[in-house]
C-alpha positions in Angstrom: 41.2 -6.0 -2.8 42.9 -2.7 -3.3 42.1 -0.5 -0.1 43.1 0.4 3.4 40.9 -0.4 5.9 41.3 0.5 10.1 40.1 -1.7 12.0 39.8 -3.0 15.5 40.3 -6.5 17.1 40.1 -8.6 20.2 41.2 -11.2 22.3 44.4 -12.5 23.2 44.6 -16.0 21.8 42.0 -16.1 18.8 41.6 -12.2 17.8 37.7 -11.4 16.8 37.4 -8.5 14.2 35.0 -5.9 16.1 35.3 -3.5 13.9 36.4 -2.5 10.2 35.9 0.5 8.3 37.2 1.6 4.6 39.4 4.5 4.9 41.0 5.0 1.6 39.6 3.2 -2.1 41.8 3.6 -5.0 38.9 3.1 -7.6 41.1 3.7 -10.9 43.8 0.6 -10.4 40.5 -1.5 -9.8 39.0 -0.9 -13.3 42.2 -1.0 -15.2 43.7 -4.2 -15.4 47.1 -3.1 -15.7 47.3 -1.4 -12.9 45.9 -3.7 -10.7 48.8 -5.9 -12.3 51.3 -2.7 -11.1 49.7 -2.4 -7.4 50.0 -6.6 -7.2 53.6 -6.7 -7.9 54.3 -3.5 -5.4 52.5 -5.5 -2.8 53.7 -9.1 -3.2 57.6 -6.5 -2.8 56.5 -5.6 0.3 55.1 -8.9 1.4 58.7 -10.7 0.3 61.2 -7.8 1.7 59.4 -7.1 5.0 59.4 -9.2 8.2 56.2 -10.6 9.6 54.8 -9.3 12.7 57.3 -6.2 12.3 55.7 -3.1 11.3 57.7 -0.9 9.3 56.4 2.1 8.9 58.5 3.9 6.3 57.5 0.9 3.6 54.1 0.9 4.2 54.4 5.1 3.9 56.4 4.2 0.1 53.5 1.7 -0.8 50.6 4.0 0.2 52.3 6.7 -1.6 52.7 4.5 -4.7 49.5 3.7 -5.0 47.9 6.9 -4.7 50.2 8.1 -7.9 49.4 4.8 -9.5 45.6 5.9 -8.4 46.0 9.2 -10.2 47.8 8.1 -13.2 46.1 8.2 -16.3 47.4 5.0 -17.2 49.8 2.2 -16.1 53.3 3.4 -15.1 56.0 1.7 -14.7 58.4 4.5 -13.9 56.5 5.0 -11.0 56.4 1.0 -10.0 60.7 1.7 -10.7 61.1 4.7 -8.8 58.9 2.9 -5.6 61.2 -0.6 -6.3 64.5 1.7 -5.8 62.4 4.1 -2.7 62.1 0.5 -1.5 65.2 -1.5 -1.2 66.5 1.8 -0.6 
């Protein structure tokens, strides 16, 4: 699902969710399937160029500003889904 969500765990070993609530719902890539095809391949990037279990803020600041231009967008674009690939590696 296309979203961000905060949210708050617990425990040390095994985390329990205690808490989650939907901050930001990009509606438009979810009812076009071509942008949902854009917003995957940004995220599976970041998933493939970024550590686990180190946060890095500046990507996640590129990926949440992609998708609120791909949100906007009347349609797909994939100068924008360039533009965030170069932002990216960059």
């Amino acid at each position: 699902d296309l979203g961000v969500i905060e949210f708050e765990v617990t425990g040390k070993n095994l985390p329990i969710l205690i808490s989650a609530k939907l901050i930001k719902n990009y509606k438009s890539i979810k009812t076009n399937l071509n942008k949902m095809a854009l917003a995957f391949y940004a995220q599976e990037l970041m998933l493939k160029i970024t550590a686990d279990e180190h946060p890095n803020l500046a990507a996640y600041e590129l990926l949440e500003k992609y998708l609120i231009h791909l949100d906007k967008a009347l349609g797909p674009d994939h100068t924008l889904l360039s533009s965030f690939c170069l932002d990216l590696l960059g």
